[in-house]
C-alpha positions in Angstrom: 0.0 0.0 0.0 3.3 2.2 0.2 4.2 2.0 -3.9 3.7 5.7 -5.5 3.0 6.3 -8.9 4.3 9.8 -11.0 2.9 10.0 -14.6 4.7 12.9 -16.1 8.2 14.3 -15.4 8.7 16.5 -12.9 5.1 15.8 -11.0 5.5 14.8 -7.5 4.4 11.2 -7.2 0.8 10.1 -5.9 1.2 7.8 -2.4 -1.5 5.2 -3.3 -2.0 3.5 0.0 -2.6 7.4 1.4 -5.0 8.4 -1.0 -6.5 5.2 -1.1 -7.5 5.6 2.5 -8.6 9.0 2.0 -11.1 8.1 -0.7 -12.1 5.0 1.4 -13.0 7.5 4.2 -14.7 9.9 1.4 -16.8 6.8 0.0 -17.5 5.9 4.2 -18.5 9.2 5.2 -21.1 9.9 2.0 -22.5 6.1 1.9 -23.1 5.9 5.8 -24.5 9.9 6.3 -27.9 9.0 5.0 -28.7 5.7 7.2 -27.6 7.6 10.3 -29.7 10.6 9.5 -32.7 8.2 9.0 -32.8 7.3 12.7 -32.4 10.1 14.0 -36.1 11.3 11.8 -38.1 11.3 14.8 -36.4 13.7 17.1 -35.7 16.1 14.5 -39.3 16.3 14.2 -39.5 16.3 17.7 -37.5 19.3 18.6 -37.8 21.5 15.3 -41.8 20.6 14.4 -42.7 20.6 10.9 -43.7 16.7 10.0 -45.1 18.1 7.3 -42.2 18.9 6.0 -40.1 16.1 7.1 -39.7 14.3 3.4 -37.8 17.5 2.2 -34.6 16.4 4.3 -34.5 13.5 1.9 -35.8 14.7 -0.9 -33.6 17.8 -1.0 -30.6 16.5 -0.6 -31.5 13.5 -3.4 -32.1 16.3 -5.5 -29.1 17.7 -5.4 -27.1 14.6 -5.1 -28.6 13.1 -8.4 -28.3 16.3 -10.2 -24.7 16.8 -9.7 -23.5 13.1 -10.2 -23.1 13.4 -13.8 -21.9 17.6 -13.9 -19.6 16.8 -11.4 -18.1 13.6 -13.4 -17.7 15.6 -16.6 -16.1 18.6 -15.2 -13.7 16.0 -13.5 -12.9 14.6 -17.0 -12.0 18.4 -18.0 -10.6 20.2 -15.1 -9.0 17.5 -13.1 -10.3 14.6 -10.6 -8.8 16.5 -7.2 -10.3 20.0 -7.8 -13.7 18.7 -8.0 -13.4 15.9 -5.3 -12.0 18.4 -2.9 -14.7 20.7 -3.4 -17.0 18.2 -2.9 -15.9 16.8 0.6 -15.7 20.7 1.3 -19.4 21.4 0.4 -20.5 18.0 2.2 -18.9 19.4 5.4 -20.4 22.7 5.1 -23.6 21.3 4.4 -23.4 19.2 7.5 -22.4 21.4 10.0 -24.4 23.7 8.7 -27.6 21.2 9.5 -26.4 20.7 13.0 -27.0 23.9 13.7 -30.9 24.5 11.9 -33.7 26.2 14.1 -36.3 24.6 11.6 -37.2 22.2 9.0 -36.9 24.7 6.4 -32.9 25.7 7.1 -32.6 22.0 7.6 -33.7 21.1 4.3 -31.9 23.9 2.6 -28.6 22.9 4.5 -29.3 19.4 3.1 -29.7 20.3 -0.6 -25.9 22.2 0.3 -25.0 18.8 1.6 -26.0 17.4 -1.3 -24.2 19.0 -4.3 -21.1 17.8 -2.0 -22.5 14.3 -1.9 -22.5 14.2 -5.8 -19.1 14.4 -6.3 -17.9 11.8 -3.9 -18.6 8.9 -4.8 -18.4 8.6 -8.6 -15.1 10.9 -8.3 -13.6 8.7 -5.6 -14.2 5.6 -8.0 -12.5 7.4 -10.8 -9.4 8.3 -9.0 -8.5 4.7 -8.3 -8.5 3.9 -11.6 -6.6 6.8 -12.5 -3.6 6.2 -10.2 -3.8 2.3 -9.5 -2.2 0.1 -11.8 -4.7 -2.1 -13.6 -3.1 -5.4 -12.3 -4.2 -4.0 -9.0 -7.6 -2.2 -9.9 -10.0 -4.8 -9.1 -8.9 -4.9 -5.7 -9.2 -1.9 -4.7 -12.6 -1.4 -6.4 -13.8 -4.7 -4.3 -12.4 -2.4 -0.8 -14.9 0.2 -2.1 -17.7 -1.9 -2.7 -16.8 -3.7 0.7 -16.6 -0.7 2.4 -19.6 0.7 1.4 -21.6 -2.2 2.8 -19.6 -1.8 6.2 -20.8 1.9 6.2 -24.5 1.1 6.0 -24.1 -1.8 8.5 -22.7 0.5 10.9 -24.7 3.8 10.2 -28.0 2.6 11.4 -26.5 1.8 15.0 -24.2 5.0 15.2 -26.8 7.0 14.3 -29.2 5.2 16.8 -26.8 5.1 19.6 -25.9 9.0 18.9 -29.6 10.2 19.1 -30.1 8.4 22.3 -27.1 9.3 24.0 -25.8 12.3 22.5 -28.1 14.1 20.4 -29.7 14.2 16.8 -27.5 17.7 15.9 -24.4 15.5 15.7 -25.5 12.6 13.5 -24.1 15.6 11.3 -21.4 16.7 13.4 -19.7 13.4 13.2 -18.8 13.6 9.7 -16.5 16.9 10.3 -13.4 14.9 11.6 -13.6 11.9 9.3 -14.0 14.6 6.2 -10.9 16.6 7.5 -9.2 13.5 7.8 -9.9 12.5 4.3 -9.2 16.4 2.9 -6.2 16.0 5.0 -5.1 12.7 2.8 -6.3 13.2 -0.4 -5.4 17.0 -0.7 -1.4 16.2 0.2 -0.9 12.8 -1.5 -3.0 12.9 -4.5 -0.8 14.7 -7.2 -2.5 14.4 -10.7 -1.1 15.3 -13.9 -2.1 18.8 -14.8 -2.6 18.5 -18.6 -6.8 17.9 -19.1 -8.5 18.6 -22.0 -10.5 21.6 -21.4 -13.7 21.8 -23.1 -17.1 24.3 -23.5 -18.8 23.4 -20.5 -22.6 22.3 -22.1 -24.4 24.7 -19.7 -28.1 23.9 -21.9 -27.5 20.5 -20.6 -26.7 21.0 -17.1 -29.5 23.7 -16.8 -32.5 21.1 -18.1 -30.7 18.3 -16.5 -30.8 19.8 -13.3 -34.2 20.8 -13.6 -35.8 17.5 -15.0 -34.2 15.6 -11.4 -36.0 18.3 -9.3 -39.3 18.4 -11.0 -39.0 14.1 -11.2 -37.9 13.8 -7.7 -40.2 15.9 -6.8 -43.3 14.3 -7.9 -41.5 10.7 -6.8 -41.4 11.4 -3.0 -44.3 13.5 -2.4 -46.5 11.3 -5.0 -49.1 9.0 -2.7 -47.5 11.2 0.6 -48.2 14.6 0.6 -50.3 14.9 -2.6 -52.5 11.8 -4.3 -50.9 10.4 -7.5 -53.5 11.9 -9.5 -53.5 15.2 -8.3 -52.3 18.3 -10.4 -49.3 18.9 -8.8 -47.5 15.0 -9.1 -49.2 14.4 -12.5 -47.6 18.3 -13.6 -44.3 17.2 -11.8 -44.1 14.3 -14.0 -45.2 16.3 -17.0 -42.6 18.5 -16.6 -39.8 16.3 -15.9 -40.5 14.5 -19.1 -40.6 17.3 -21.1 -37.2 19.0 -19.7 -35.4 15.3 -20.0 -36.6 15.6 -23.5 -35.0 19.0 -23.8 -32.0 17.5 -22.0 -31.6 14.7 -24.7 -31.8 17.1 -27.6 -29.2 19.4 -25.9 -27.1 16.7 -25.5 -27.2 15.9 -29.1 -26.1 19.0 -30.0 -23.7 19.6 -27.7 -19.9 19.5 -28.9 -19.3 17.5 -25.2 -22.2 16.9 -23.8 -23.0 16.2 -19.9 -24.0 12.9 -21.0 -22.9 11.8 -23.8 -25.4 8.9 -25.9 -22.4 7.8 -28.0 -21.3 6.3 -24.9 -24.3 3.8 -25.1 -23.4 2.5 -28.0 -20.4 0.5 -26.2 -22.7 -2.4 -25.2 -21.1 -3.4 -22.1 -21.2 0.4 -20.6 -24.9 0.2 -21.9 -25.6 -3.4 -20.4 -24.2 -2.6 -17.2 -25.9 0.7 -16.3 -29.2 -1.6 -16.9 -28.1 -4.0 -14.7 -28.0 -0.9 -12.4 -31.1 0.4 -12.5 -32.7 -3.0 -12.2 -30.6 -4.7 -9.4 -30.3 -1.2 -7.6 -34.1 -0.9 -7.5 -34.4 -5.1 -6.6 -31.9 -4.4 -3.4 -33.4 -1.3 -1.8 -37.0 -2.6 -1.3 -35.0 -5.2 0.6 -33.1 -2.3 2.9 -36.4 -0.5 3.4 -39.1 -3.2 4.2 -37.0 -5.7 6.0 -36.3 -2.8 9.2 -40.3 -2.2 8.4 -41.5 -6.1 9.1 -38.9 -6.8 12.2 -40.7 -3.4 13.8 -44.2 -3.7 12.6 -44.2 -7.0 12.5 -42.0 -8.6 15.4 -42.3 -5.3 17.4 -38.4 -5.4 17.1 -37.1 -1.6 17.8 -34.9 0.3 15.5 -31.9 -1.3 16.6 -33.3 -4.7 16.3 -34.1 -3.7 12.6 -30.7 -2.2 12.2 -29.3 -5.4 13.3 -31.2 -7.5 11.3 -29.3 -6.0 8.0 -26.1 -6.9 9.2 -26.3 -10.4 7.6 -26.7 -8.7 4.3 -24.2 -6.0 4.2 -21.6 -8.3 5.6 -22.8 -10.7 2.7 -22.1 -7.9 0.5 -19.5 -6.3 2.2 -17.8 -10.1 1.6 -19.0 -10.5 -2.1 -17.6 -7.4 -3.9 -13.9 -7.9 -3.4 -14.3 -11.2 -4.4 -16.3 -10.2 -7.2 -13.5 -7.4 -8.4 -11.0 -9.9 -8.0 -12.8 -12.3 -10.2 -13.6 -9.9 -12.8 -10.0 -9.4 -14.7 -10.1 -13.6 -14.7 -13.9 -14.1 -16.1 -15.8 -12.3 -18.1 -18.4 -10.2 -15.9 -21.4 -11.6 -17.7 -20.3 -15.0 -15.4 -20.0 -13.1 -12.4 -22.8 -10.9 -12.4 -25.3 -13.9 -14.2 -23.8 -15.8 -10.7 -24.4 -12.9 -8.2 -27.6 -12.2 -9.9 -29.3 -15.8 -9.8 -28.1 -15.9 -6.1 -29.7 -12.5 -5.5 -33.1 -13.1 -7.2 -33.4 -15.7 -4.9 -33.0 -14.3 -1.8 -35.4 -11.9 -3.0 -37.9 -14.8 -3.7 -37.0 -16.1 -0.1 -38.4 -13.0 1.4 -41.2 -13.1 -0.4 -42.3 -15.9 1.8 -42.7 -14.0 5.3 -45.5 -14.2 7.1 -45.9 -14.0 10.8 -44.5 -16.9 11.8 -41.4 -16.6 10.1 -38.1 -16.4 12.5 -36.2 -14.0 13.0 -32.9 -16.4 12.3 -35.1 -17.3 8.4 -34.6 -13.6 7.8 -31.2 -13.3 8.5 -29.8 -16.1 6.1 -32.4 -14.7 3.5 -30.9 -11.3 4.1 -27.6 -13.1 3.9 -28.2 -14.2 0.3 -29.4 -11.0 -0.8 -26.3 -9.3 0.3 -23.9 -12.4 -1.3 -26.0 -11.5 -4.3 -25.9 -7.8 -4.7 -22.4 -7.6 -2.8 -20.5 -8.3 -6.5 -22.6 -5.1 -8.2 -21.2 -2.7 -6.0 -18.0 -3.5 -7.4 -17.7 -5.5 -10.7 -20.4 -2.3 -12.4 -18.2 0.3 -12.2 -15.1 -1.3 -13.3 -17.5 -2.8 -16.5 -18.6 0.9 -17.2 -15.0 2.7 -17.0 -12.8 0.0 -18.2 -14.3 0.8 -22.3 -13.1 4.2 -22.0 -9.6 6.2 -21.5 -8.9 8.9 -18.9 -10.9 11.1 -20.9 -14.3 9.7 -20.4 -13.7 7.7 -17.1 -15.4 10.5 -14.5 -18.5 10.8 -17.2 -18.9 6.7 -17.1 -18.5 6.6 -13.3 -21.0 9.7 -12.5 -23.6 8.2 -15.0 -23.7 4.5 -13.9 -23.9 6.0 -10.1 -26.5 8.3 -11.2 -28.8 5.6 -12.8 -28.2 2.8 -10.5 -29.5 5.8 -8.1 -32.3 6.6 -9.9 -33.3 3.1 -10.5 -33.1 2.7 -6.0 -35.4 6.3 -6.2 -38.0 4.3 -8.4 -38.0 1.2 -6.9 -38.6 2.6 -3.8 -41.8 4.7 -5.2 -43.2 1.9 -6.9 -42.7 -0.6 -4.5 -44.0 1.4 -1.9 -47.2 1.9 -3.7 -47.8 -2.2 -3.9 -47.0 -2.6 -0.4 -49.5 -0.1 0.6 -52.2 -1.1 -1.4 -51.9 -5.0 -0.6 -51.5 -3.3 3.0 -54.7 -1.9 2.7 -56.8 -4.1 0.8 -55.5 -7.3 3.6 -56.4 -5.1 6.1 -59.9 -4.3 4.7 -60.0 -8.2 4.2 -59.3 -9.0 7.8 -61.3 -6.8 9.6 -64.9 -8.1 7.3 -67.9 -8.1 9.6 -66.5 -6.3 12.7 -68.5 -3.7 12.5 -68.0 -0.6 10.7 -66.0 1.3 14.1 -63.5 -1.3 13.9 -63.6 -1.2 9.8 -62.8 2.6 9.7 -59.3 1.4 11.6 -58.3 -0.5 7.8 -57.4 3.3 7.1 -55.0 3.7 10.3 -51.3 5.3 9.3 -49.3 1.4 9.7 -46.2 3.8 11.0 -47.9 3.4 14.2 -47.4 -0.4 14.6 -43.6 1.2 14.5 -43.4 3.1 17.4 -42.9 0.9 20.7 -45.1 4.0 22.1 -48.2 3.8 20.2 -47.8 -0.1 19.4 -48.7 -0.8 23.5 -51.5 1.6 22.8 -53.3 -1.1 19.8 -56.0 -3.4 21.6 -54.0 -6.8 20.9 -56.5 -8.7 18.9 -56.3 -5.4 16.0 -52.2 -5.7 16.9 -52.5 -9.2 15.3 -54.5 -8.1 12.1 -52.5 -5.0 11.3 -49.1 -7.6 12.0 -50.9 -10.0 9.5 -51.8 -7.6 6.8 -48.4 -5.9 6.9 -46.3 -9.0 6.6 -48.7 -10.0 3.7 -47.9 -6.9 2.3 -44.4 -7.0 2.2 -44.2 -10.5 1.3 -46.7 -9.4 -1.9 -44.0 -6.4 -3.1 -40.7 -9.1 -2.2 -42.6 -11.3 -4.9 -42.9 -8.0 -7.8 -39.4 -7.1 -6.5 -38.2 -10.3 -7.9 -39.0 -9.0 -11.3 -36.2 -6.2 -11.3 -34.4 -8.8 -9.8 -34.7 -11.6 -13.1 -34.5 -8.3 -15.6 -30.9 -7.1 -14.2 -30.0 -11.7 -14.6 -31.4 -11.8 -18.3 -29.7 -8.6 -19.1 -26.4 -9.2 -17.9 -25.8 -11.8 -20.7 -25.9 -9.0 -23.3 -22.7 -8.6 -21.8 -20.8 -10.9 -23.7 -17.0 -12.4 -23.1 -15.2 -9.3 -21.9 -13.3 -9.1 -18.9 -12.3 -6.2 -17.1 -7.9 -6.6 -18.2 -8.4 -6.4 -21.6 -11.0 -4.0 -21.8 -8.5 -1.7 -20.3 -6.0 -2.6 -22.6 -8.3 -1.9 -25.2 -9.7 1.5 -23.9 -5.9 2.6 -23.6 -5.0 2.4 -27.3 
């Protein structure tokens, strides 16, 4: 971890094992900041007010996030990797320490959206880099520690953010990423020496301008669709409206465009193509997993938050396990035999789930869990090495930032849509269950289930409705783990579009 590398004369050389760290710590710091704020939800509301507005410290800072992934990745193509990943980690601190100190849910969801344009660069940049400075007989190992790593940070989030809100309070859920992100300015800032020859190009501001504007207006309509406003109400259906007609004006920018944000040519390679697909369907396959699983342990087994926490640990240390091995793998065999493996395993720990019901054990879920993460655990790895290894240094930040951005956006919709089946087969159980008790105890089919979550109000349910609302929710989630596994069989039949390539000669290839 001590060699250094020093591509043109007279540059001082980069220490890889430093920067290495560094980005590991960058990668830690943005993947576990959203799992600890989670838990931490209900004091916030608890001490600034303003459920109502609640959603916007997700949806604000998913905005931004999204939105800058793929700017961020092309201006790192043309200015340089460290410029942009410093500034960055430097927003991302501001933004936090900025939300420790809100006095309501507005400035906290504004400080979030600052957060956010940090949180864009991180992670796609940080991928980029290691290509960039690690030789390619090395690559695949260090692009397993960052898959590894970021299933350690949202195995360990959960429970720092639960055991900071208890014991410390929820201001410094954001606090706590100010000394590991001046750690990793520290590292990255003095070791990371690139060359400083880039191609500077006409930044393609028509692009970034309706880009930016279509993730709002879509994001927008995807969280508060169903929550805040009915899916068919004038403002969700004009959200989506809108979106589609600015990414419509985004695509014909880009097509015009000398460099373009995006560029479509890119697609034409068909493993890039193939394995941004394999993306947006396994990423939307793995988080209805992360989401419902904490749901049914609470709701269900009237586990607490830390029980839920727990009960993920199986999968991200399956995953945390997997996407070494699966970098490692992927400069031996071609990635259409690693990811048609990983796939198959994880579309059937998907179907697994799909068979709770109350009576299931709590030690059932964990080795399902555990074969979701061995499943998704060689993704989070082998996908970005498939998308950057078709292209030189040129392109590398664009085909990082865009395969993060759509394996994002295909977690965002996932999410929406599987939260919509739930709900209804939530409902319509419910409604089945409760038949000819009278309509007092009928008008209780329409009770918020987020109550069954809450140790609080849970004590506070009559115990023979307890065991109807347990029975309809786990039905419920069992019904959307059974749809889920049709993302899960798309992202298996596409990988083998990938054909025979393997991520050592596609380099070699991308190099000449």
């Amino acid at each position: 971890m001590s060699q250094s590398v020093q591509s043109t004369p007279g540059q001082k050389p980069t220490r890889i094992g430093v920067v290495v760290a560094g980005l590991l710590l960058g990668i830690f710091v943005s993947a576990m900041d959203n799992t600890v704020v989670s838990t931490a939800t209900g004091n916030i509301v608890s001490h600034l007010g303003g459920v109502d507005k609640i959603v916007w410290v997700t949806a604000a800072y998913l905005m931004t996030e999204m939105s800058g992934m793929p700017i961020f990745g092309k201006l790192s193509d043309m200015y340089g990797r460290k410029r942009f990943f410093v500034f960055g980690l430097t927003t991302f601190l501001l933004g936090s320490i900025l939300c420790g100190t809100a006095q309501n849910m507005d400035q906290l969801a504004l400080y979030r959206a600052i957060q956010g344009i940090g949180g864009g660069a991180l992670m796609p940049i940080a991928f980029t880099i290691i290509f960039d400075v690690v030789p390619r007989e090395r690559a695949g190992r260090f692009s397993g520690m960052f898959g590894g790593v970021f299933g350690v940070a949202s195995i360990f989030g959960p429970l720092i953010g639960s055991f900071i809100t208890d014991h410390i309070g929820w201001r410094y859920v954001f606090y706590i990423n100010v000394p590991i992100g001046i750690v990793t300015l520290l590292l990255v800032a003095t070791s990371y020496h690139e060359s400083k020859v880039h191609q500077r190009q006409q930044i393609d501001w028509w692009g970034v301008v309706t880009l930016v504007l279509a993730i709002v207006s879509l994001t927008f309509a995807l969280e508060f669709g169903g929550a805040e406003y009915a899916w068919g109400s004038p403002q969700i259906v004009g959200g989506f409206v809108v979106a589609a007609i600015l990414f419509g004006c985004f695509v014909m920018a880009e097509m015009r465009a000398a460099e373009p944000i995006v560029s479509f040519a890119m697609f034409r390679n068909r493993v890039f193509a193939v394995s941004n697909l394999v993306g947006i369907f396994s990423g939307a396959a793995y988080v209805v997993a992360v989401v419902y699983i904490p749901i049914y342990i609470q709701g269900v087994k009237g586990g607490s938050a830390i029980n839920a926490g727990m009960e993920l640990l199986p999968m991200m240390l399956g995953s945390s396990v997997a996407a070494p091995i699966g970098s490692i793998l992927a400069s031996k065999v071609p990635y259409r035999n690693i990811l048609a493996g990983s796939g198959l395993v994880l579309a059937g720990g998907i179907a697994l789930l799909g068979g709770l019901n109350v009576h299931t054990t709590e030690l059932q879920v964990v080795a399902d869990m555990a074969v979701v993460g061995i499943g998704i655990g060689p993704s989070f790895s082998v996908l970005g090495m498939a998308a950057m290894a078709e292209f030189d240094v040129r392109q590398r930040g664009a085909a990082s930032s865009t395969n993060s951005f759509l394996r994002e956006l295909g977690m965002t919709i996932g999410i929406v849509i599987f939260g919509v089946i739930q709900k209804d087969a939530f409902h319509s159980q419910l409604t089945g269950l409760l038949a000819g008790m009278g309509p007092g105890v009928q008008r209780l089919a329409n009770l918020d289930p987020h109550a069954m979550l809450a140790p609080g109000t849970r004590h506070q349910i009559p115990p023979f409705l307890l065991d109807k609302l347990s029975q309809a929710m786990s039905d419920s989630i069992a019904h959307a783990m059974l749809w889920d596994v049709v993302p899960a069989v798309l992202a298996l039949v596409v990988t083998f579009w990938m054909g025979s390539r393997r991520f050592q000669n596609m380099w070699a290839g991308a190099a000449e």
